[in-house]
N, C-alpha and C positions, 0 to 999 in steps of 0.2 A: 477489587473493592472490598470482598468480604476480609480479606488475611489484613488489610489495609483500616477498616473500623476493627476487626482486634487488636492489631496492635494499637491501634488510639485506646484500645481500654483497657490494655497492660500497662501503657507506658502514663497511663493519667494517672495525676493526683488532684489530692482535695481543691486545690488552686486551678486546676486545667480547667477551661471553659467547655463546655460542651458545644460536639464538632461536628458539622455536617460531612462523610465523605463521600466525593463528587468526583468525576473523570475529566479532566484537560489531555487531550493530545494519547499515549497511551501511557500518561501516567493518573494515579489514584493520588488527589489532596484534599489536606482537612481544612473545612473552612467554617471559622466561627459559627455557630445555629442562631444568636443574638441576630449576628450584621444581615446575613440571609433572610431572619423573617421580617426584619426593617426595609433590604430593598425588598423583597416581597409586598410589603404594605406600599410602599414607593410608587412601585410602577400600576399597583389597581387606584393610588390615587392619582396618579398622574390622568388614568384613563377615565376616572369619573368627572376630571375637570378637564378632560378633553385637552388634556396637553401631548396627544402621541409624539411628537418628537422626542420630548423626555421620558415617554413610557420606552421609547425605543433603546433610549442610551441606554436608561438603568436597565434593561433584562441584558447587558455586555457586548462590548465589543466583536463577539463571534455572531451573536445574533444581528446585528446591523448591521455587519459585513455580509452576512448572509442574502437580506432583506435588498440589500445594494445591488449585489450578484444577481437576484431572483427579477428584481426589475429591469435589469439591464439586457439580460438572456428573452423576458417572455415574449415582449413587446417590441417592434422597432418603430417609432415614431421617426416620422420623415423631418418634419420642424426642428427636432433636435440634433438632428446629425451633422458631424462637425463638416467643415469644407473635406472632398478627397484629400488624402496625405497621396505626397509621390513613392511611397512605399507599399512592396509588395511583401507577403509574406506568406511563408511554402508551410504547409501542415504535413506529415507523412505518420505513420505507423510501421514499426521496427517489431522485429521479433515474434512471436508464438501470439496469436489472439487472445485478447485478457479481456474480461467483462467488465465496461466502465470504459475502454477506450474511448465508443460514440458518444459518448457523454461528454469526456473533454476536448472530442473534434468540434463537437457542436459549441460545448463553450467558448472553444479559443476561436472559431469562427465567427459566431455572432459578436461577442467583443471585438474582436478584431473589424469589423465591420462595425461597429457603432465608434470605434475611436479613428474612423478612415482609411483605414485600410485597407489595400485590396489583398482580397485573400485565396490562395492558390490552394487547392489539392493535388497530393499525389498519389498517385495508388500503386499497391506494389508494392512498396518500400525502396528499397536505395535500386533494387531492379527497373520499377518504372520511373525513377528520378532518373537513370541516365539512359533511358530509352522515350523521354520526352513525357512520360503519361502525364501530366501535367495539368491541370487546368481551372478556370476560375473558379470558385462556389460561392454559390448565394446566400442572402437569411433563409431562404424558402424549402433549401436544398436538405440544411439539417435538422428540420420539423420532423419530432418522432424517433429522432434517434437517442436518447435518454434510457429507454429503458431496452434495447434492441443491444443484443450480445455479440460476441465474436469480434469484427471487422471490419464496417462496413466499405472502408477507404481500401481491403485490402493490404496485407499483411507478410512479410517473407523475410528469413533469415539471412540472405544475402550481404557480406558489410562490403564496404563502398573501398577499401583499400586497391582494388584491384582497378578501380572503375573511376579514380577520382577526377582523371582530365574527359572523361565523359558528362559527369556530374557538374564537371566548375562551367563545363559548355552549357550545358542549361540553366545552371543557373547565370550566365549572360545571357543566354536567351530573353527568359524570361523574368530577367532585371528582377531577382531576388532579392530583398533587400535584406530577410530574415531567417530563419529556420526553428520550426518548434518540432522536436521529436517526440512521440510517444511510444514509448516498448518497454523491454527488459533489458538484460547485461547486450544484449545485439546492437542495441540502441547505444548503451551507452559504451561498448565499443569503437561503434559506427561514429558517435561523439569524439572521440579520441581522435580517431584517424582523420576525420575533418577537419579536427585543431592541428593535426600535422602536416597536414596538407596544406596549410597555410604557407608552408616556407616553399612551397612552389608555384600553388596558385592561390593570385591575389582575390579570386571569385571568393574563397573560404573566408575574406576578411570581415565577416557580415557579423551580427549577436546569434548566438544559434543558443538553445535551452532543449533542456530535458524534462520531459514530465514519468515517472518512472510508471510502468505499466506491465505487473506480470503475475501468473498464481503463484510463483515460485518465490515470490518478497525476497529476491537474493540480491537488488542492485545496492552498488556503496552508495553512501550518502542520503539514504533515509530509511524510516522506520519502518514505514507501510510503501506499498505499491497500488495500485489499482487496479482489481482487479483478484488479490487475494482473499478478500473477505469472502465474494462469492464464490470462491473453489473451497473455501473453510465450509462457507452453509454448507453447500454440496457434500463436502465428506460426512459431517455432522449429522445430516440428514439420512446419509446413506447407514453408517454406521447404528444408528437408531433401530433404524426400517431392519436392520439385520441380529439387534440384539432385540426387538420385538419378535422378530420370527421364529425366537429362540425361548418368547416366555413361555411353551409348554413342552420344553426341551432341555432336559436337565443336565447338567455335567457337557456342557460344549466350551468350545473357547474359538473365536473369530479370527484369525491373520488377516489382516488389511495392510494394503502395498497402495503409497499414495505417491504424488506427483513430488515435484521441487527439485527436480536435477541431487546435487548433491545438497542443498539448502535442507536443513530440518524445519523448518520455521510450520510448512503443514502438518508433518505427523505431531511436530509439538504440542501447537495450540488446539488442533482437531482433536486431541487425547486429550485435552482438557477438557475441551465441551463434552466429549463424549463419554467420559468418566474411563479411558481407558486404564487398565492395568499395566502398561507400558508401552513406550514408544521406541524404535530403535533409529539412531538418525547419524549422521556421517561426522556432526563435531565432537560427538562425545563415542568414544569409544569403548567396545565392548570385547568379551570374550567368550570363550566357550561357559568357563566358570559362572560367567553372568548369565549365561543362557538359563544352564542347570538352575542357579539360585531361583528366575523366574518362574519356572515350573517348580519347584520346589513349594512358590508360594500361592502360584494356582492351584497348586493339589491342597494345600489350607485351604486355602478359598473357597473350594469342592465340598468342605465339611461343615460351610456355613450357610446361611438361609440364601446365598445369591450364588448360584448354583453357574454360573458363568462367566467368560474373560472376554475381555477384548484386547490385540496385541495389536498397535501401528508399526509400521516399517517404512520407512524412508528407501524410494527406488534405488539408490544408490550407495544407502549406508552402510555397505561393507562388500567387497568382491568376491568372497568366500561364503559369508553368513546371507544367504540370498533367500528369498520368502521361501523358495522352495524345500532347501535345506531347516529353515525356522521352523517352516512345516511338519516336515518328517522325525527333527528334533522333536518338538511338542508331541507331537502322535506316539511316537514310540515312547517317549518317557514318563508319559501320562496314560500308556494303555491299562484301562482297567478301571482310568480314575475317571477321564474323559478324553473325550475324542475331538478333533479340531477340522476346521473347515478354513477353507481361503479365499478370499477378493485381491484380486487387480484391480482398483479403481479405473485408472485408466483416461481417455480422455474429458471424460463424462464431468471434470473435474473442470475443465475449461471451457464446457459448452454452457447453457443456458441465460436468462437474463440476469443483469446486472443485480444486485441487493442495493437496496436503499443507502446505504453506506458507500458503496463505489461509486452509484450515480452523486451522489453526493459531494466524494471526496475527489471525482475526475472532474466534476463540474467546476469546484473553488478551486484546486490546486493548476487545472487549465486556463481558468480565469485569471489565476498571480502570473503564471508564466508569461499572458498577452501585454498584461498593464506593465511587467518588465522588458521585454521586448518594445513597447511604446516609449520607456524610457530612452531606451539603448537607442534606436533609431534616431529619434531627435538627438539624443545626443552624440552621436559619430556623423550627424549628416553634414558632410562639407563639399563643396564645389558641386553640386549636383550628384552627391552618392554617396553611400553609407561605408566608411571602410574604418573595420573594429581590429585592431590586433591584440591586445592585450589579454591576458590570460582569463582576467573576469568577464570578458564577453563571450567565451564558453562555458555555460554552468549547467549546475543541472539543481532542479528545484526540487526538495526533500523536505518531508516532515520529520525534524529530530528534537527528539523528546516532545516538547509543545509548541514547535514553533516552525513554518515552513521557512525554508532557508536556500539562500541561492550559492552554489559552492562551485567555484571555477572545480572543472571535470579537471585539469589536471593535478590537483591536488589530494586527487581520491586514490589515485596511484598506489599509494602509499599503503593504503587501506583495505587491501585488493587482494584477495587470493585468484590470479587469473587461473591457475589452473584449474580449480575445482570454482571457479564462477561464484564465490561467495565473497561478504565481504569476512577479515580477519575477526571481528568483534563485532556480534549479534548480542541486541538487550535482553531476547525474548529467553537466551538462555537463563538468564536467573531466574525463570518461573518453572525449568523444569523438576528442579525435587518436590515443587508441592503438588505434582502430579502422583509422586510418588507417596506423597504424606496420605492423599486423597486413597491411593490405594491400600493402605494402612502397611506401607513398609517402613523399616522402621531408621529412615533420615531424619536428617537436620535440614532447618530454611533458615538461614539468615538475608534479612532484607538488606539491599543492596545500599540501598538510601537510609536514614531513619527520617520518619513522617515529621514534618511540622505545621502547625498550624498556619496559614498563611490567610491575609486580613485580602478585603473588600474594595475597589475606591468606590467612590459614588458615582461611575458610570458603570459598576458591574462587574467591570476587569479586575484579576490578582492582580495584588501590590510588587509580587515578587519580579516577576517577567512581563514580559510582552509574549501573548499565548492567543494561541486561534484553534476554536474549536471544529472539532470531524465529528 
């Protein structure tokens, strides 16, 4: 937002209106200051004439969607619950434990239970889906799990390729009608291989969705994950706690080695918060030359009032240049000037509770996946049974750019580095030179987009898109 109101004030002229800028989704736009203090006055008149349904429109569309979601989740009123539906639907958890899962088990269950539906846990992941773990859950069951980390349905890497006439058994068993996944690239794996499994068993012909859930933000098809922000705090935090340990400690430099498989996306954005001096991460590649340049410009660094470095590394980003090697490089080529110290983050990166942001974004992005799933059912249900084939009744639900989106899983194919688990094109990569501007080397940033000012309607919402805010 900061690089985003500079450039609003290189690129204005006399005629340019002055621009509020604001965050939709994970982009920075500028929005008239006029139209904003108009609804501003808007919605405190609305509320001194006691008109709140219009107070509610005008503060936007994200906000009422919210306010929708928060009444639907707290409370369950008996009187309003619709008749049972004959549809059943399986909740599971896929891949590594990510903070914010419990959040979106609670939300796609309580929904799922206020639009009639009966709704199944499984625990374990595709291990206890075809060893039967199975079972009903209640409103009552996921009280308290919002802010509660890790697990709690239980969690395992196992994909279902090996197991699937196990899996299509249960679910005739226990007349499936649905499937919502939450995990990482395991998940959305395990996705794939259920949509292929179709061509042998008719049980896979059901709506199944993804809701992407990982610290690693590495799945295709969307921007964020759940469960990254809070492995971000975490480093950010740590990082801090170690460059304070250092305010009466002159001439050090920190190596920190963080999570993400081969994914940059932590050392990235954690080197932004944390002001590091450089990140090393597996899409952009380096060399020994770059090593040297970087010590070259911490020993500057050394001669000026901020007597200290901090260096990220991505676990994976390079098979050679390994933290340990980074180490021993830095130490010896800075002996004299300073001396350097190293962290493994480690898992400490996936433990604790959720951030307000995950509970957050697992809460509404679980709650889109159920109200899609209610579509899909009703609309595949024929003769007594839900049977989807079609390519759009596997997707998987992503926030891209500002807007959650539902994209048949086989379409991301495409988009897929399977081998290194990433997808082919990360947005977060255009912010990494201003890490480096930030350290005062001496690069170029050009913005990917150029800003434009984008107008108001009178319920709140940009005129540009349809956008939901996180």
């Amino acid at each position: 937002m900061g690089i985003e109101a500079v450039l609003a004030l290189l690129e204005a002229s006399p005629e340019t209106p002055a621009c509020v800028v604001s965050l939709s989704g994970n982009q920075a736009v500028r929005l008239p200051l006029m139209e904003c203090v108009q609804m501003t006055i808007g919605v405190q008149k609305a509320m001194d004439e006691k008109r709140f349904d219009d107070a509610v429109k005008l503060r936007g569309r994200s906000f009422e969607n919210n306010l929708n979601v928060y009444k639907a989740l707290s409370h369950m009123k008996i009187s309003a619950l619709p008749p049972p539906t004959p549809f059943s639907v399986a909740v599971l958890n896929v891949g590594a434990p990510a903070a914010g899962m419990n959040a979106a088990v609670r939300s796609a269950v309580r929904l799922g239970i206020s639009e009639g539906h009966k709704m199944l846990a499984v625990t374990d992941g595709f291990d206890g889906f075809m060893n039967g773990q199975i079972k009903e859950i209640k409103w009552g069951d996921v009280g308290g799990w919002t802010g509660q980390g890790g697990s709690l349905l239980g969690t395992k890497r196992t994909l279902p390729v090996n197991n699937l006439k196990a899996i299509a058994e249960q679910i005739r068993l226990h007349k499936i009608s649905a499937l919502l996944l939450i995990g990482g690239f395991e998940a959305y794996l395990g996705l794939l291989e259920l949509l292929a499994g179709r061509a042998k068993y008719d049980e896979f012909c059901i709506p199944m969705v993804m809701v992407p859930a990982t610290v690693s933000n590495n799945v295709p098809g969307s921007d964020f994950s759940v469960g990254a922000d809070t492995a971000l705090n975490a480093i950010a935090d740590t990082c801090d706690r170690i460059k304070q340990s250092a305010s009466g400690t002159k001439r050090r430099v920190f190596i920190i080695e963080t999570m993400g498989g081969y994914c940059g996306y932590l050392a990235s954005m954690s080197g932004l918060s944390a002001g590091a001096d450089i990140s090393y991460i597996f899409e952009e590649k380096f060399d020994i030359q770059e090593l040297q340049a970087n010590v070259r410009h911490l020993t500057a660094k050394m001669k000026t009032s901020v007597q200290r470095g901090l260096v990220l590394r991505n676990e994976h980003c390079s098979e050679n240049y390994t933290t340990d090697f980074i180490y021993q490089l830095y130490s010896e080529e800075g002996k004299g000037i300073f001396d350097c110290r190293k962290n493994v983050l480690g898992h400490m990166q996936q433990g604790g509770s959720p951030s307000p942001f995950d509970r957050n974004f697992g809460t509404k992005i679980a709650a889109k996946a159920m109200q899609w799933i209610s579509d899909k059912v009703n609309l595949y249900y024929r003769q007594g049974r839900v049977f989807a084939n079609s390519q759009d009744s596997a997707c998987l639900l992503g926030m891209r750019r500002r807007t959650l989106v539902f994209q048949p899983v086989s379409e991301l194919r495409d988009i897929t580095d399977f081998k290194h688990r990433i997808p082919k094109e990360q947005w977060w990569m255009d912010l990494r030179p201003l890490m480096k501007i930030l350290a005062k080397y001496n690069v170029d940033f050009d913005m990917p987009i150029a800003g434009k000012i984008e107008h108001l309607r009178q319920n709140g919402t940009f005129e540009s898109r349809n956008t939901i805010a996180i």
